[in-house]
N, C-alpha and C positions, 0 to 999 in steps of 0.2 A: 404385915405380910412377910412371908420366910423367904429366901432367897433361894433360885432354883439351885440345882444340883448342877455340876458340870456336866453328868450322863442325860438332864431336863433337855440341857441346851444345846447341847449337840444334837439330841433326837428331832431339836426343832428346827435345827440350821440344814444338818445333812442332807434332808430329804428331797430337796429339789436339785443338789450335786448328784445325790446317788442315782435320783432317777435320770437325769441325763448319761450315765454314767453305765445305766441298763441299753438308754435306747442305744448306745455307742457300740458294747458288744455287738452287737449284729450285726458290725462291718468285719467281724473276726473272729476266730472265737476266743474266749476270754480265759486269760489263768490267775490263780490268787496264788501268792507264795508268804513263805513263813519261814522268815531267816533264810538259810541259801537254797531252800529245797523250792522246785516249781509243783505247787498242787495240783490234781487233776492232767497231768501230759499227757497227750496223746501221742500213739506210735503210729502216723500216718502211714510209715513206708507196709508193716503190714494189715491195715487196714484196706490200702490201695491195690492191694494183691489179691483179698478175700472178696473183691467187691467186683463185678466186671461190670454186670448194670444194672440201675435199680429200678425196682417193680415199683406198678403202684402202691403197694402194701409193704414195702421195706423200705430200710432207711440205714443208709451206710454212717454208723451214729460216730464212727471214729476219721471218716472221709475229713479231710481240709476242707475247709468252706470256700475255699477257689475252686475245688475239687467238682463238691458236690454242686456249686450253680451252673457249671458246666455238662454234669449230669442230667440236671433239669432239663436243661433245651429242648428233648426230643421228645419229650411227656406230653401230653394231647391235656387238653384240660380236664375232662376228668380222672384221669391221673393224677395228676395235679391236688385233686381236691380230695383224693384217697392219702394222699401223702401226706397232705396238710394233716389231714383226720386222726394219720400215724402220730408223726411229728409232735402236735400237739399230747395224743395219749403219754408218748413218751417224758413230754417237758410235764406233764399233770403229778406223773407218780414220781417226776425227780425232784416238785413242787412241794408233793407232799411226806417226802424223804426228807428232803430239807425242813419242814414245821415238824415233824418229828426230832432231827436233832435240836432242834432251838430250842422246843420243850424242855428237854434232856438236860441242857446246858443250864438252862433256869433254874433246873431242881438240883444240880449236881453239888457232888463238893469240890472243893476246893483243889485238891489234887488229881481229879479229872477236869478241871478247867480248860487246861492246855491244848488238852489231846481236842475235846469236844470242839473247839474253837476253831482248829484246824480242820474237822469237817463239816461244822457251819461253811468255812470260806468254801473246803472245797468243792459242794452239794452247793454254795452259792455261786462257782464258775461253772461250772456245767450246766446248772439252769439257766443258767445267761447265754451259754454256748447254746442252746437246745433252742431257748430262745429267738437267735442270730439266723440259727437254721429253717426256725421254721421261716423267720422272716424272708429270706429269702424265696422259700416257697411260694409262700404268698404273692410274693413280689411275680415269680412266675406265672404262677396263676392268675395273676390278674391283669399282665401282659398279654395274656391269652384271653380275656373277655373272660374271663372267671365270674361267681355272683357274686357280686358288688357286697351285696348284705352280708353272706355269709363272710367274706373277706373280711368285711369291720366286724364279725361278733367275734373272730380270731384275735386280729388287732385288742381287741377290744381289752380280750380276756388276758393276754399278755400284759396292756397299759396295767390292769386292776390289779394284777397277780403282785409285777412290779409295784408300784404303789402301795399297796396294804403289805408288801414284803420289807418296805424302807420303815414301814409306822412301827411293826413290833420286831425290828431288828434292834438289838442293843445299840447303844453309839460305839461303844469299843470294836464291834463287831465290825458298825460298818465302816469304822477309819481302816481297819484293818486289813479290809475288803477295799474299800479304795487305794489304800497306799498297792494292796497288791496290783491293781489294776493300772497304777501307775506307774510303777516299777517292770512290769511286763513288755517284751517287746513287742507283742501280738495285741496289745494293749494303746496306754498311756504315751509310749515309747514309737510305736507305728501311727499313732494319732500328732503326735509332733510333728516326725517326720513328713506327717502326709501334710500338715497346715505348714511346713517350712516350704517343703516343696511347693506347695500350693504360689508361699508369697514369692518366691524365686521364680517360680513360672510366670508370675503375675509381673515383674518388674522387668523380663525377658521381653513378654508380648509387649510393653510397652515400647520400648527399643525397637522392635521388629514392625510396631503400628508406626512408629514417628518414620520410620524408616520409607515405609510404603506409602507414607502421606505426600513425601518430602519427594518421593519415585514420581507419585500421580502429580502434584505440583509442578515440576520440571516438565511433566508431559503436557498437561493443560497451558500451560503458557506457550506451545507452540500453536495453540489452536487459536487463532487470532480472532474469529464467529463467536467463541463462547464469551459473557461477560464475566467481569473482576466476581459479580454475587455469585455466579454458577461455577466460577473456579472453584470459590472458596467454599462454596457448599459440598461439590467432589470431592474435594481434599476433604475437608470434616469427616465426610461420609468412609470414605476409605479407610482413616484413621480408626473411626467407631467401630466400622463392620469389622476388620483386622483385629480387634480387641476383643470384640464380642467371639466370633470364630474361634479365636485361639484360646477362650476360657472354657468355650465349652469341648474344643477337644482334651482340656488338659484336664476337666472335670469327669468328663469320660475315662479317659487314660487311669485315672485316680480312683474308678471302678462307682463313680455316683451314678446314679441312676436317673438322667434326664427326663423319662417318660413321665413322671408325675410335676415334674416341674414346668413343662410343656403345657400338660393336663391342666395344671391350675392356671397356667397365663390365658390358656387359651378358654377357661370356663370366665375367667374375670372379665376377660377384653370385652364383653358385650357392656358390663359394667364399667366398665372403667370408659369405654364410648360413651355413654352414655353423662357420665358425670362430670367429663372434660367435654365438652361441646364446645366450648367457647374457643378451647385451646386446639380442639381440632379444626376448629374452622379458621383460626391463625394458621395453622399448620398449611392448609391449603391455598390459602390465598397467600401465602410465603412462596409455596409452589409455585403458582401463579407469578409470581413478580419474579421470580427466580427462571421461569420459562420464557416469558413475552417481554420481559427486558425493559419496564417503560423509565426506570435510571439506575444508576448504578453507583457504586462507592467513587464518592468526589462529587459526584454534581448536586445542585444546589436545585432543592425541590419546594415545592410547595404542595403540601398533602393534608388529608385530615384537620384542614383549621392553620397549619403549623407551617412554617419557612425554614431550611437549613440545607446544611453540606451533610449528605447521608456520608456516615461513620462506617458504620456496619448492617445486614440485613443478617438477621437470624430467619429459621422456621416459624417462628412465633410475633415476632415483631423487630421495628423497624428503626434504627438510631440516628438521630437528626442534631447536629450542633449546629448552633446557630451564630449569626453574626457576632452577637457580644458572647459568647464562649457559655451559652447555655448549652446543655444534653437530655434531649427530649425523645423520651421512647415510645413509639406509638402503634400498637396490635395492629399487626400486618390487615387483619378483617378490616379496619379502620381505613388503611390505607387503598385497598385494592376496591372497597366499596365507594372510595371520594375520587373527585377530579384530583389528576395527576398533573401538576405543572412544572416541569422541567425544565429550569431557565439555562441551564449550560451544558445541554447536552450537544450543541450542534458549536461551530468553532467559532463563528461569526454572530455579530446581535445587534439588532438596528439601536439608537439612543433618540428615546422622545424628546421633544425640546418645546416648548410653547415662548413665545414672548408676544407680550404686546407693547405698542406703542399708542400715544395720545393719534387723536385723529385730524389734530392740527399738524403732525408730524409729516415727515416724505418718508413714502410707504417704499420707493424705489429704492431711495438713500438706506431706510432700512434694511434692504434684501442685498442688499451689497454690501452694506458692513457685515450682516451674519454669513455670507459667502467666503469675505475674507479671512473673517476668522475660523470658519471652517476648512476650510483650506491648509492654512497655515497649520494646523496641530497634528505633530508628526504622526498619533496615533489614529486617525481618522484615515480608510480605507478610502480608495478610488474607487474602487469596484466595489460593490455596487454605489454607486455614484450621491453624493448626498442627496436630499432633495427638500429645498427651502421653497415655500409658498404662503401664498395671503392665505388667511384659512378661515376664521370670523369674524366678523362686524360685532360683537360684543355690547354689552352695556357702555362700562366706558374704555373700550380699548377695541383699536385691531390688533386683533389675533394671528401671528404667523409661527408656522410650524418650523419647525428645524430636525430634519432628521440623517441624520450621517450614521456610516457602517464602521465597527471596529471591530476588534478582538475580543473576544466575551470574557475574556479573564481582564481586560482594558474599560468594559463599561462604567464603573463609576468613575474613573480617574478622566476618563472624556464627558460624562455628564458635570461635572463639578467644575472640569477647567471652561468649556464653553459658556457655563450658565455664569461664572465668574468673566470669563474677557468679553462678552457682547454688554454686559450689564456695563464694562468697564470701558468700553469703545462707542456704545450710548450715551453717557455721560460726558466723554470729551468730545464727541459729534453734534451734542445737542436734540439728540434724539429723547423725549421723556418714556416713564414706564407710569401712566397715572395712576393713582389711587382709583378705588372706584367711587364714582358718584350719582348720585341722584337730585333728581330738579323737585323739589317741594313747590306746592302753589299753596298760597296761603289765600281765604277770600274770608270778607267782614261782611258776615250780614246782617245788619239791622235790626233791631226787634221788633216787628209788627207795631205797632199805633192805634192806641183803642179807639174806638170807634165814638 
């Protein structure tokens, strides 16, 4: 197999730069140039003079394209769709101006090359400008409830124009056509500028969102009602909204046209409901937890199955560490649909105790040793007051209870030191802790006696 041409393989790489490259023009209009001269200029200043305002049936073809989308505004829709009708006539025969030079150029010699090439490019900025223009129109007109269908066979006829115009343009042609478009300031050059400004806007609102999160933070902590989850969710939320806000007015400012981008969130959101269900229904019952408060970051829950010190609550779900330094995340649905057991939400927590003693033991003697030793441990509240009792007759033990008040951030260090000194004060008093047992009867009977 022969190996392609370089003119093969440019004609196969170009074509999806170049068409990018079409739909761009129609933020501007577009110029090609060749060596220092700009092809195709326009003389706005009298263009701007000759034009006061334009009919449904004309078309101010040398107007700026700031010019003419502000001309649009006051056109009623079928205006609108006369102009388009223009517009379009006009881009047809500059369409086929242009396949007429290219023909031209195909067949010529050699020392017409030059000249021919320079108006390929320039018949191919002006159809791109004509292009731009009509875009706009249509943009008008379909702001206006314009018909839908006829819009897209407009559209349409542009996308095809474009495209079958990238297939049998030379490649020489169309680097040539590109480098102009990228060398132009109305061009390559105002498409920078717009994506520089863009990220220098973008790196602003960030500044400006931390700023105003950092505002709402400062204010939420004097509200002493709201919890730690519904600060933090404020704050987020301020941060977001302030990002989001400030993109779309700089996307605005930058002359994009929001309306279809609206249009499409809002034709999808049925879909996109529909396909996240699971995650919208995290979302709410996030809400939920984030409303009615049943714990908050630091306390130590038991939810969904699961035990830990909540981390974090997102919209979606719920962050749990656990005792031995596990990190367990669990869909807020999951949470808000299980019992909620919140062991340190409140400052105080009673400590269960069981002991028993044999029942040859003194049950008195017992209740007095675990008195004293409840007593004595500095961390054991007064109030509410312990409270030691006989509690069951058991298999093989009596059972008494031991329950004293401390600190909830103190409970296990009072469960561990009690269950260790009574067992330790048992042992030197002579109190036992039996095992359990049970009485076996064993009985021999005899085998019957034959008869």
């Amino acid at each position: 197999m022969e190996n392609a041409s370089t003119p093969d393989v440019l004609r196969c790489v170009l074509p999806a730069g170049l068409l990018a490259l079409a739909l761009v023009v129609h933020n501007g209009p577009a110029t090609a140039q060749s060596g220092n001269e700009t092809v195709a200029e326009a003389e706005p200043a009298a263009a701007v003079a000759s034009f006061e305002v334009i009919g449904p049936a004309s078309l101010a073809a040398s107007v700026p394209l700031e010019v003419l989308e502000k001309r649009l505004t006051p056109l009623t829709r079928d205006e609108l769709a006369a102009e388009a009708a223009d517009v379009r006539g006009l881009a047809r025969d500059k369409v086929e101006e242009l396949v007429e030079a290219e023909i031209a150029l195909q067949s010529a010699a050699e020392d017409e090359t030059a000249a021919l090439k320079e108006d390929v490019n320039r018949l191919f900025a002006e159809r791109g400008e004509l292009f731009g223009r009509l875009g706009s129109v249509l943009d008008a007109w379909e702001g206006k409830g314009g018909d839908t269908d006829a819009i897209a066979e407009y559209r349409q006829y542009m996308s095809a124009v474009t495209t079958e115009g990238i297939k049998t343009t030379e490649a020489s042609t169309m680097l040539s056509i590109a480098r102009g478009w990228i060398t132009s300031p109305e061009g390559g050059v105002a498409l920078a500028l717009r994506g520089a400004g863009l990220v220098v806007a973008f790196f602003l609102l960030l500044v400006v969102a931390k700023f105003v999160s950092s505002l709402a933070a400062r204010g939420l902590t004097r509200v002493s009602s709201l919890s730690t989850l519904l600060k933090n969710f404020l704050t987020k939320t301020a941060f977001v909204g302030t990002l989001v806000l400030g993109l779309l007015v700089v996307l605005s400012m930058l002359g994009v046209n929001m309306g279809p981008v609206f249009a499409v969130v809002g034709g999808a959101s049925f879909i996109i409901a529909f396909a996240m269900q699971s995650t919208l229904s995290n979302f709410a019952a996030g809400l939920m937890i984030m409303i009615y408060r049943p714990f908050d970051v630091g306390n130590y829950v038991n939810v969904a199955g699961v035990a830990g010190t909540v981390k974090e609550v997102s919209l979606v779900s719920t962050t749990l560490a656990t005792p031995d330094n596990q990190v367990i995340t669990v869909p807020n649905g999951n949470v808000w649909g299980s019992i909620i057991t919140n062991v340190t939400v409140n400052e105080t927590r009673r400590v269960d105790l069981v002991f028993g003693i044999a029942y040859d033991d003194d049950a008195e003697k017992a209740i007095r040793i675990m008195e004293e030793v409840v007593k004595a441990h500095p961390l054991v509240l007064e109030d509410p007051a312990p409270v030691i009792r006989m509690h069951e007759l058991a298999d093989s033990s009596v059972n008494f209870i031991c329950r004293p008040w401390t600190k909830t951030g103190d409970y296990w260090a009072v469960y561990w030191d009690l269950t260790r000194q009574v067992k330790q004060r048992f042992d030197r008093d002579g109190i036992s802790i039996p095992f359990p047992q049970r009485d076996v009867h064993v009985y021999n009977h005899a085998p019957p006696q034959p008869a």
